[in-house]
C-alpha positions in Angstrom: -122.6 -171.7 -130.9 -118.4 -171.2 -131.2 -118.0 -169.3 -134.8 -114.4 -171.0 -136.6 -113.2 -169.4 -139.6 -111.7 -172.1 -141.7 -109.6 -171.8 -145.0 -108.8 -174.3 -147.7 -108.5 -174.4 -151.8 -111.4 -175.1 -153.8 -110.2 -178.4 -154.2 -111.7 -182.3 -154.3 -109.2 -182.7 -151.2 -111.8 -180.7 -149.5 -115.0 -182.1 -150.1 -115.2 -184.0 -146.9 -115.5 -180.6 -145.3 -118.2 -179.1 -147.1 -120.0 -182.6 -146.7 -119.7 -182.3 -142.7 -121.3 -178.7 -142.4 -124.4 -179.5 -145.3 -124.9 -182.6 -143.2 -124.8 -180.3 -139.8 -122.3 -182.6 -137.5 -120.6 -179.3 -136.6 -123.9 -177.8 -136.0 -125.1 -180.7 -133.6 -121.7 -180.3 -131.9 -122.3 -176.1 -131.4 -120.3 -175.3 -134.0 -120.4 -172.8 -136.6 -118.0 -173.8 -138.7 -117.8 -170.7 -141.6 -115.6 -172.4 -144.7 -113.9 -169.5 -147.0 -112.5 -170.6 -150.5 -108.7 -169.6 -151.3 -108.1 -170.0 -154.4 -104.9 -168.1 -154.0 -103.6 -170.9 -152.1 -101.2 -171.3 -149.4 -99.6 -168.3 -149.6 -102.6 -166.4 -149.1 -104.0 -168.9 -146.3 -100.7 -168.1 -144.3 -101.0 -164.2 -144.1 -104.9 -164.8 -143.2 -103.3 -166.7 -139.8 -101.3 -164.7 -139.4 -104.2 -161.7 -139.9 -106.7 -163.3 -137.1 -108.9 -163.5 -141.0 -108.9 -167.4 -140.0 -108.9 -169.7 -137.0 -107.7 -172.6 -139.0 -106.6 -173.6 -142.2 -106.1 -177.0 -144.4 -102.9 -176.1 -146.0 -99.9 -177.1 -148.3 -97.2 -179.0 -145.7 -94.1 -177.3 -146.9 -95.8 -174.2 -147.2 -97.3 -173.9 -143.3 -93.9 -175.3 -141.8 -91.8 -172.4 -144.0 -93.8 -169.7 -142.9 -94.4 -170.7 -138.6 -90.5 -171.0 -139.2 -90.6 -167.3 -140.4 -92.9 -166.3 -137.2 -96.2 -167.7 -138.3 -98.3 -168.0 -134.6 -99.6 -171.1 -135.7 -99.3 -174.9 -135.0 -99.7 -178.0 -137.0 -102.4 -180.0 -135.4 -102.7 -182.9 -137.6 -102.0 -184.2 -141.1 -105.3 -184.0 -143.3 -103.9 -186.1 -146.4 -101.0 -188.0 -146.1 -99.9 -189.4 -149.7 -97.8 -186.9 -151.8 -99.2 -184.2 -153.9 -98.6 -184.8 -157.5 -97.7 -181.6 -159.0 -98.1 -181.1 -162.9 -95.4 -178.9 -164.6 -97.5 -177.5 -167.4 -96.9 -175.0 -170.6 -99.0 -173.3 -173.1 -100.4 -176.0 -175.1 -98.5 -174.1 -178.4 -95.1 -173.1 -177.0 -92.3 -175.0 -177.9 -90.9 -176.9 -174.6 -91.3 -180.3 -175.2 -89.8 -181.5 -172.1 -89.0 -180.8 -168.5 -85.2 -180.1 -169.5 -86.5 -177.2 -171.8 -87.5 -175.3 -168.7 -84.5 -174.6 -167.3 -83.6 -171.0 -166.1 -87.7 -170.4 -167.6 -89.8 -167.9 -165.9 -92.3 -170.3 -163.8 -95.7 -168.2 -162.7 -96.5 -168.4 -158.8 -100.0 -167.8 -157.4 -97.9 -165.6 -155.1 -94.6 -165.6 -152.5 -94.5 -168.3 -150.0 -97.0 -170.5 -152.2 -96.8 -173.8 -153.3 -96.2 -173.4 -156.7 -93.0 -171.5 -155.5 -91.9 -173.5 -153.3 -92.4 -176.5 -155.4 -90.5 -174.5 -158.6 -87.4 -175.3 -156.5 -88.3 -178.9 -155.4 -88.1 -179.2 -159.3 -85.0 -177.2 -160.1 -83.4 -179.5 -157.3 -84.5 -182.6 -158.7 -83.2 -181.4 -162.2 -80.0 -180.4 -161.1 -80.7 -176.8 -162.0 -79.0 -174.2 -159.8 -82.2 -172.5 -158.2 -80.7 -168.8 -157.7 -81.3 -168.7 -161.4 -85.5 -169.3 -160.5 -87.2 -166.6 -162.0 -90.7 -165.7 -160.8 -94.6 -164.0 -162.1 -97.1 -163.6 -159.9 -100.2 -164.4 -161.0 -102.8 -165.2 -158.1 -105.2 -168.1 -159.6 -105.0 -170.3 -162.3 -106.8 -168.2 -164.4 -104.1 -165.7 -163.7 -101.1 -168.5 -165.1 -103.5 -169.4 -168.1 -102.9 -165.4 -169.3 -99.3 -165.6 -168.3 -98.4 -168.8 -170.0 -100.7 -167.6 -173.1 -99.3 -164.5 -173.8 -95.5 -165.4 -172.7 -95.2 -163.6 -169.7 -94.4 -166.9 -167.9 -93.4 -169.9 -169.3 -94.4 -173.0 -167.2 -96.6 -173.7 -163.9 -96.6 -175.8 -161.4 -100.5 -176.8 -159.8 -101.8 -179.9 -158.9 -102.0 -182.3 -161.6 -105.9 -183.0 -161.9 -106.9 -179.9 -160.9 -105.4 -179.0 -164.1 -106.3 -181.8 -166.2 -109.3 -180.1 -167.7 -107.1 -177.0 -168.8 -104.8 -180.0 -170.5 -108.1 -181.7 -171.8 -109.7 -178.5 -173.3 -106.0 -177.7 -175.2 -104.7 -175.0 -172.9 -102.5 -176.3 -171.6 -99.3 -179.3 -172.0 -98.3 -181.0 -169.3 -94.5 -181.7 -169.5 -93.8 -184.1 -166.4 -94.8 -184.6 -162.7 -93.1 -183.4 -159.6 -94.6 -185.4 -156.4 -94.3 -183.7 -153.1 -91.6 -185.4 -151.1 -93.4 -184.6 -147.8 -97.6 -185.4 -147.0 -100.2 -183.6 -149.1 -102.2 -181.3 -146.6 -102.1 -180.9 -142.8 -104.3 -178.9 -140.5 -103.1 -175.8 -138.8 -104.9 -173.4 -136.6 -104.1 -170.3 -134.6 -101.7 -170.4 -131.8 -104.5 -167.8 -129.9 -107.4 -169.8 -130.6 -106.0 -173.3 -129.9 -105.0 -172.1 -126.4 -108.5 -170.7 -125.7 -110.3 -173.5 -127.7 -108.7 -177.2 -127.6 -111.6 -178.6 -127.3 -113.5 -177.0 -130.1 -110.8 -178.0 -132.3 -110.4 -181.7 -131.3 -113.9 -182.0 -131.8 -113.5 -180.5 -135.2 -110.8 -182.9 -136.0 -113.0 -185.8 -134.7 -115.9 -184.9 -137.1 -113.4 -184.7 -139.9 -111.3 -188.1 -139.4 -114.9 -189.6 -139.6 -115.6 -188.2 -143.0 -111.9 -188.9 -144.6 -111.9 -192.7 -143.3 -114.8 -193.8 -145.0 -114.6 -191.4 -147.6 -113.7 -193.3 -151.0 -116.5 -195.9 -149.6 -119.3 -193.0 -150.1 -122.0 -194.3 -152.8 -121.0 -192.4 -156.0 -118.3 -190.1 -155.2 -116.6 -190.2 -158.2 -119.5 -189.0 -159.9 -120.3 -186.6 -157.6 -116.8 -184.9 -157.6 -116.7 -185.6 -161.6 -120.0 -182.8 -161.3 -118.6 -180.6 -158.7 -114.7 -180.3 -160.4 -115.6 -180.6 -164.3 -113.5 -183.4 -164.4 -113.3 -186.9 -166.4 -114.8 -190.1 -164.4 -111.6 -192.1 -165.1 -109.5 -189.1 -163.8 -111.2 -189.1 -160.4 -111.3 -192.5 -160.1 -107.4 -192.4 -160.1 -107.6 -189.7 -158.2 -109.0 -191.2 -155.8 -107.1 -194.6 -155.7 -104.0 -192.0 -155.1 -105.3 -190.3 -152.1 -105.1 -191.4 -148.5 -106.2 -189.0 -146.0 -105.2 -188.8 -142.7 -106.4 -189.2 -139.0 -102.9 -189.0 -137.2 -100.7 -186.1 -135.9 -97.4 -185.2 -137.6 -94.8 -187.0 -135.7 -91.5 -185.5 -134.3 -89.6 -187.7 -137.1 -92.0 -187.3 -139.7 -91.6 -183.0 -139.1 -87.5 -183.4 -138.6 -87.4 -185.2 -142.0 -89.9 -182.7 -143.8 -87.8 -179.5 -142.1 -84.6 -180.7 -143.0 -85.5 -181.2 -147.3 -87.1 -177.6 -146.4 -83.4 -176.5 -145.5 -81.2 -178.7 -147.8 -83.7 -176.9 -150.9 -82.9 -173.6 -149.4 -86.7 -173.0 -149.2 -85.5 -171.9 -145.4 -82.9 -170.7 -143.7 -83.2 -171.6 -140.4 -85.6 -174.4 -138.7 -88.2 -174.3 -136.1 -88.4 -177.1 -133.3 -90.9 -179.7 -132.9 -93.2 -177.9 -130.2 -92.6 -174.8 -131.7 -94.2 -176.0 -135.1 -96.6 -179.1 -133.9 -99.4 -179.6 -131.1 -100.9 -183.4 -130.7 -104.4 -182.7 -129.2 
C-alpha cells in the first residue's frame, strides 16, 4: 500500500474524492489515499507542499501558479474543474454598502496571504477600476473567522465562493453585493515536485480513478440531494450549482497556462512568471 497525503477545501467540488476512497477504488489500486480538510484554503494548502505536510493538493488555479512562481516545488498535473469559480462579494447583512461601488478602498477579510480571497480582492478592484495599492487586508482564517470580522466591523466585505456562502446569505448574515467569476478554470491538481518524480505512476493512477468519478458525476442518482445533506444547502441552489460546474479530465495546456500567467502579471498578483515546464507536468 503507497500512503498519499491529499489536500482540498471542504467543499461540494470535492465530493467525487471522498466518494472514490468510501467506495475503495484507491484501495483496490494499493493506494492509501489519506484526504485532510483545509478549510483555510489555498493559502494554507500551498505552505503544506511546500512543508512535505501533503503529496498533493486540489487547489485554487491562480493561487498554485502564484506561489510555484515564488519557488513552490510543485507542478500542475491536471485541471480538476474547468468552468470559472463564481466568487460572491458579501457584507454584513446590516451594514450599509448597498452595492459593489460602496466597497471601494474597504477593508476586504482574507482567510490568509496568498489565498484566494486575496488574490481575487484584486481581480475585483481591477475589474472596478479601483487602484489596488489602496487594498487593505484582515486576516481571518475560515469563514467563521470573516463572519466575526464583518459582524463587528473589523472588515468590511469578503470574497468566498458564492454557494458555499449562500446559507450565511439565507440565514441573514450575510448580503451578497455582486459576483466576481474567476477569469481562469476553477481548481487544478498539483502534487509535489519530490513525489511526482519517485511516483508517476501512483499519481496517474490517481488521476485515472478521479476523471472516472467527475465524468459521470452530475449523472449519479440523487446527488443533488445528497450534497443538499452534506453542505446545508437549498435543493434549487445545488441544482444550479451543479448545471454551472464542469469538471475536468484534461491537462493544463501551454496556452491555456500562458493566458492564466499573464492576467496573473497584468493584476500585479506577480511579479515575475514561471515557464510552462517549470509550472506544468502532462502525465
Amino acid at each position: 500500500m503507497k500512503t498519499v497525503k491529499i489536500v482540498g477545501v471542504p467543499e461540494h467540488f470535492n465530493l467525487p474524492w471522498h466518494l472514490c476512497i468510501e467506495n475503495g477504488e484507491f484501495e483496490a489500486e494499493n493506494i492509501d489515499l489519506q484526504w485532510k480538510d483545509i478549510p483555510e484554503g489555498t493559502g494554507k494548502m500551498c505552505q503544506m507542499l511546500r512543508d512535505g505536510e501533503a503529496d498533493m493538493a486540489v487547489i485554487l488555479t491562480e493561487g498554485i501558479v502564484k506561489d510555484i512562481v515564488a519557488g513552490n516545488p510543485s507542478k500542475i498535473v491536471q485541471i480538476y474543474v474547468q468552468s470559472p469559480l463564481i466568487w460572491g462579494i458579501h457584507v454584513a447583512a446590516k451594514s450599509d454598502f448597498q452595492t459593489v461601488k460602496d466597497l471601494k478602498d474597504k477593508k476586504v477579510a482574507i482567510s490568509r496571504l496568498g489565498s484566494g480571497s486575496q488574490l481575487m480582492a484584486y481581480v475585483n478592484a481591477h475589474e472596478q477600476g479601483w487602484e489596488t495599492d489602496n487594498l487593505q487586508f484582515e486576516i481571518i482564517n475560515t469563514i467563521d473567522g470573516a463572519v466575526e470580522a464583518l459582524t463587528n466591523g473589523t472588515a468590511d466585505y469578503f470574497m468566498w465562493e458564492r454557494f458555499m456562502t449562500k446559507p450565511l446569505v439565507d440565514k441573514g448574515i450575510f448580503r451578497r453585493v455582486g459576483d466576481c467569476p474567476t477569469p481562469w478554470p476553477s481548481f487544478v491538481i498539483a502534487v509535489r515536485n519530490e513525489f511526482l518524480k519517485k511516483n508517476p505512476k501512483i499519481v496517474e493512477n490517481i488521476l485515472e480513478i478521479i476523471n472516472r468519478t467527475t465524468e459521470d458525476f452530475t449523472q449519479i442518482p440523487n446527488i443533488d440531494k445528497t450534497l443538499s445533506g452534506l453542505f446545508d444547502q437549498k435543493i434549487e441552489d445545488i441544482q444550479e450549482w451543479l448545471k454551472l460546474t464542469q469538471w475536468s479530465q484534461k491537462n493544463l495546456t501551454e496556452k491555456a497556462f500562458i493566458k492564466i500567467q499573464n492576467q496573473l502579471f497584468d493584476l500585479g498578483i506577480i511579479d515575475k512568471k514561471s515557464t510552462f515546464v517549470e509550472t506544468v507536468k502532462a502525465l
